[in-house]
C-alpha positions as CSV (number, residue, x, y, z in Angstrom):
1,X,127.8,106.4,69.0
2,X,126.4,108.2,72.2
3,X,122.5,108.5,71.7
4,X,121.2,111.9,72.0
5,X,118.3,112.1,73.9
6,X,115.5,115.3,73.0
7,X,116.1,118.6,75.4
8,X,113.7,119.2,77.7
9,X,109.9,120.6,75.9
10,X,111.7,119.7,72.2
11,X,109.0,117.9,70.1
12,X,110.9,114.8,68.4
13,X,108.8,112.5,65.6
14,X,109.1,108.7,66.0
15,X,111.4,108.3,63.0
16,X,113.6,110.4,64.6
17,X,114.1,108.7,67.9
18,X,114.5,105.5,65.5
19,X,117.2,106.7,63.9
20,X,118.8,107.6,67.6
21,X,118.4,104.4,68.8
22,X,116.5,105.6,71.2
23,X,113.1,103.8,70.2
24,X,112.5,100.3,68.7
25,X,109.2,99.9,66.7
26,X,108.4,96.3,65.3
27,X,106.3,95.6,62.4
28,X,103.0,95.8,62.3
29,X,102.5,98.4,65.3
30,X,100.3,101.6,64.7
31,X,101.7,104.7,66.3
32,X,99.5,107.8,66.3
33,X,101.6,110.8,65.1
34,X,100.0,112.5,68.5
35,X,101.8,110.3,70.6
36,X,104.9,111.1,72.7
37,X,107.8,109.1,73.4
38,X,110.6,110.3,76.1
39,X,113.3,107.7,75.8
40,X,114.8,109.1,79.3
41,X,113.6,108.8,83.3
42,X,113.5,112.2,84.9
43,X,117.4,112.7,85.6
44,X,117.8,112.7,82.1
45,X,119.6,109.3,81.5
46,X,118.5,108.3,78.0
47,X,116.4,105.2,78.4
48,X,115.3,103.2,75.0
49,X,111.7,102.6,74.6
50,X,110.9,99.3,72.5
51,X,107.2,98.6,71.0
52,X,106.9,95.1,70.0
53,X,104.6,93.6,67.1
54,X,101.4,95.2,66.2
55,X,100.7,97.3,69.4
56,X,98.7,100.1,69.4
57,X,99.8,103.7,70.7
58,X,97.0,106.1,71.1
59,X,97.1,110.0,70.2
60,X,98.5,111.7,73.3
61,X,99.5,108.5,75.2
62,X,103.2,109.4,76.8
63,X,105.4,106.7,76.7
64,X,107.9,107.2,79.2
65,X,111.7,105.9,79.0
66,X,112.7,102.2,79.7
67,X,109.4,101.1,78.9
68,X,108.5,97.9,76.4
69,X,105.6,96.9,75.1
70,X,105.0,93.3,74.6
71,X,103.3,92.4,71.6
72,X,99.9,93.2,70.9
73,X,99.4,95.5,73.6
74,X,97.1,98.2,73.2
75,X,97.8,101.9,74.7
76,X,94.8,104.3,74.5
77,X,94.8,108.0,74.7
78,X,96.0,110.0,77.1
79,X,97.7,107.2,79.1
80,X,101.1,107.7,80.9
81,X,103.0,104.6,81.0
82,X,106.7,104.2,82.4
83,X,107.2,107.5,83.9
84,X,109.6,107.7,87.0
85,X,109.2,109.0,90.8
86,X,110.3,112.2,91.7
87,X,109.6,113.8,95.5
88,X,108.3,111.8,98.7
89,X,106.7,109.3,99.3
90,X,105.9,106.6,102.1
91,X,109.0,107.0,103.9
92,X,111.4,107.6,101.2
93,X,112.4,110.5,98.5
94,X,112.6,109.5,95.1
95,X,114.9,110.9,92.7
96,X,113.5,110.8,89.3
97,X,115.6,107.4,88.4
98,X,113.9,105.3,85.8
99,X,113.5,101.6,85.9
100,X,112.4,98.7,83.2
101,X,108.6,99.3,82.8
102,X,107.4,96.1,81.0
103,X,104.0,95.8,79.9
104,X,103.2,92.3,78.7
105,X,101.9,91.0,75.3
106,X,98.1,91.4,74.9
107,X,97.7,93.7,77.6
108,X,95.3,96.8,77.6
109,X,95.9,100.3,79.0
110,X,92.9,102.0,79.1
111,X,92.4,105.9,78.2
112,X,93.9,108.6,81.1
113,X,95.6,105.1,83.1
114,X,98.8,106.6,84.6
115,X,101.5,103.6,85.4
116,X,105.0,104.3,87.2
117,X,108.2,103.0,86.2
118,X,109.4,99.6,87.4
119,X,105.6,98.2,86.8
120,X,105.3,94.7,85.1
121,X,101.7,93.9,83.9
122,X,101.3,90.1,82.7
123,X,99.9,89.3,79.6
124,X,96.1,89.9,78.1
125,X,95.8,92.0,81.6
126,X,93.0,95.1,81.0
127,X,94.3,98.4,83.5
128,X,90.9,100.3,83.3
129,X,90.0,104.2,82.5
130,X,92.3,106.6,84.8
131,X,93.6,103.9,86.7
132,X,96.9,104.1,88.7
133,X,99.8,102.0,89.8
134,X,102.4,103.1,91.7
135,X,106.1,102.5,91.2
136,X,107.3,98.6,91.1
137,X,103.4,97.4,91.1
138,X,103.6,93.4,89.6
139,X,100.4,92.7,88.0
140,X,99.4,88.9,86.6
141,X,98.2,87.3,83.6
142,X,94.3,87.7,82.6
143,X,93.8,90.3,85.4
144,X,90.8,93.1,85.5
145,X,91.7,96.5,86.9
146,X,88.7,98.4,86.9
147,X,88.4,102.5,86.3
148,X,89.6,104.8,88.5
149,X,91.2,102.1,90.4
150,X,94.4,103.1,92.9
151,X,97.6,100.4,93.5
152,X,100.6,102.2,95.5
153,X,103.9,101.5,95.3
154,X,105.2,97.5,95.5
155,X,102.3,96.0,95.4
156,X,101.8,92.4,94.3
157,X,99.1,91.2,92.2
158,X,98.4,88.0,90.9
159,X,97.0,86.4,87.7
160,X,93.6,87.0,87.6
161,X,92.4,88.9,89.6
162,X,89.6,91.4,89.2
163,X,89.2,94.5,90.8
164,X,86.3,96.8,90.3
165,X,86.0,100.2,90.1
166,X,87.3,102.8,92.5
167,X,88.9,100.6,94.7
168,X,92.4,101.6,96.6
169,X,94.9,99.0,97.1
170,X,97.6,100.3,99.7
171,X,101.3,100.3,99.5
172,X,102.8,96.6,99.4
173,X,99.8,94.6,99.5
174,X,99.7,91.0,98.0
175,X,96.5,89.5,96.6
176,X,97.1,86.5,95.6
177,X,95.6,84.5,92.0
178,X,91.7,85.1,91.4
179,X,91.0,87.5,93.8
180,X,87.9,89.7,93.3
181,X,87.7,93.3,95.0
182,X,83.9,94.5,94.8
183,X,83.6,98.3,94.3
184,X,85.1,100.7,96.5
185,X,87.0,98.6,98.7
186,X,89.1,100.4,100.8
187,X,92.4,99.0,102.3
188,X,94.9,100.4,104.6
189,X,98.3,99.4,105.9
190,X,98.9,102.4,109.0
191,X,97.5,101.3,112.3
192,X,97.7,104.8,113.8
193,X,98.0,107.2,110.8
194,X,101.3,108.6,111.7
195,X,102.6,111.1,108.7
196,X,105.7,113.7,108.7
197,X,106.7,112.8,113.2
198,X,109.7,113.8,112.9
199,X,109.5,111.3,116.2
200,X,107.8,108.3,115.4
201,X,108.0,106.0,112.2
202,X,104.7,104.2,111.7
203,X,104.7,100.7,111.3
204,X,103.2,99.7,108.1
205,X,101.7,96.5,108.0
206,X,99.6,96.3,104.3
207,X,96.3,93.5,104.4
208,X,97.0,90.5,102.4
209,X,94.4,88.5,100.4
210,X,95.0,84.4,100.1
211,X,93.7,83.1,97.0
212,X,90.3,83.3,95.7
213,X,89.3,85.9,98.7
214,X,86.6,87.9,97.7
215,X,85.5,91.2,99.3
216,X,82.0,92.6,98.3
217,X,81.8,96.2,97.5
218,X,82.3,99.1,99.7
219,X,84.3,96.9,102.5
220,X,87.3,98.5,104.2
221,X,90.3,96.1,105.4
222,X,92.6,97.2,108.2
223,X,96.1,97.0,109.0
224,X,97.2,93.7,108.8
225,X,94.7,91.6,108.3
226,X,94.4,88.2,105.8
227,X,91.7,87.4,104.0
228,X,91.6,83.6,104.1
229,X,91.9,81.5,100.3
230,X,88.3,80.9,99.1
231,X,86.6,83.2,102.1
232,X,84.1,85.5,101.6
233,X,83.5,89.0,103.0
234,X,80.0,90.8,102.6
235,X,79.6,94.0,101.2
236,X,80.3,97.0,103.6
237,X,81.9,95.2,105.9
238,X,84.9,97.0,108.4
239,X,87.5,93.9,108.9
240,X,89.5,94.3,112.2
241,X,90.5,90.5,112.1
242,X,92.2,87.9,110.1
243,X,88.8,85.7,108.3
244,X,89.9,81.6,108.0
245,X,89.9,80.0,104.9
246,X,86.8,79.8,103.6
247,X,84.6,81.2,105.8
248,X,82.5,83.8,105.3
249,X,81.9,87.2,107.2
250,X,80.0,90.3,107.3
251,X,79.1,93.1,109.7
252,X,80.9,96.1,111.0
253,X,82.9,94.7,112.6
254,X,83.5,91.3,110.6
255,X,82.5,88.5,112.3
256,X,82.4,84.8,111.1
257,X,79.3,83.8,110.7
258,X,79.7,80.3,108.5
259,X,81.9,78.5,106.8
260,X,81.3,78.3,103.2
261,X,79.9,75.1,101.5
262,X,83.0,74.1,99.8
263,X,87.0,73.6,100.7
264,X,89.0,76.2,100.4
265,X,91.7,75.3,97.7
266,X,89.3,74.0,94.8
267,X,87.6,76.3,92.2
């Protein structure tokens, strides 16, 4: 039987897109009758959504089409989860095409959090208020995102990690297991902010963070640059170069100033 997904603006219950097959709902999970589910991406290809064992759906969370929720996860109000690209967008046009959202069991979505389609978000993770990830963000086990937080499109982050609040995380970055981003860290991945030449391409070249770097609030990290396993960089620091493992740096710019007292690779 061909499922028939709801026309555009046409309020659907849940028991309805049950009987569709257009949305799974294990026992034990509370649904609030405000929330919406749209079991297709943005082209209109119906897309099933499945909510596994007792999760929790807030009143006017939108679940978006291809999306699963692992067990015990916990959607508040007003989040967006799943929902597909459509329009530009660092070098390529998106067309509205859905993609398996999966967000793992445990996990927390915080009220107003907007997550893209093609995100995976590892189990007992916490994505804070008004928090956003891009399209294909990977997000570990036991990870922190804190509020009004900003991770662009591919993205890689690892299990736990904490970052804190208003912090932006540019387009394909990798921080590797138990990173900690202070407040307000800044990262960016375009050496010579080139946008809409029609004759130059910029070369984008995200930061990447080795495990156990930790950045102190208000820091911004160039183009480029690693941030060594187990270094430390000081709050408001501007980091033009790559920091060793271990060490620790401050200043504007960075500079090394010691290495820290233990090795790099224990915690």
């Amino acid at each position: 039987m061909k499922r028939q997904i709801p026309a555009p603006g046409e309020e659907v219950r849940a028991a309805e897109l049950v009987a569709r097959g257009l949305l799974q709902v294990d026992e034990g999970a509370c649904l609030s009758p405000h929330a919406l589910f749209i079991p297709a991406d943005a082209q209109g290809t119906p897309r099933p959504v499945r909510i596994g064992r007792n999760c929790q759906v807030g009143a006017y969370a939108v679940i978006f089409g291809g999306t699963t929720l692992g067990d015990g996860t916990r959607v508040e109000e007003h989040a967006l989860v799943g929902r597909s690209e459509l329009g530009y967008a660092v070098g390529h046009v998106y067309s509205g095409e859905g993609a398996s959202t999966v967000i793992c069991c445990g996990a927390v979505v915080r009220a107003g959090a907007v997550i893209y389609a093609g995100t995976q978000v590892g189990d007992d993770t916490v994505i804070g208020h008004h928090a956003l990830l891009r399209s294909f963000v990977s997000v570990g086990e036991g990870t922190q995102l804190g509020h009004h937080l900003t991770v662009e499109r591919k993205s890689v982050l690892g299990s736990r990690v904490r970052c804190s609040p208003g912090s932006h995380i540019t387009s394909s970055c990798v921080l590797a297991d138990r990173v900690f981003l202070g407040a307000g860290v800044r990262t960016v991945n375009d050496r010579e902010l080139i946008w809409g030449d029609p004759d130059r391409v910029p070369e984008l070249v995200p930061p990447r963070f080795e495990r156990g770097a930790r950045v102190g609030s208000g820091s911004v990290i160039l183009s480029g640059v690693t941030i060594g396993e187990e270094a430390l960089v000081g709050a408001g620091s501007v980091v033009t170069r790559d920091i060793p493992a271990g060490a620790v740096a401050y200043g504007v710019p960075a500079r090394v100033h010691r290495p820290q007292e233990h090795q790099a690779g224990t915690s």
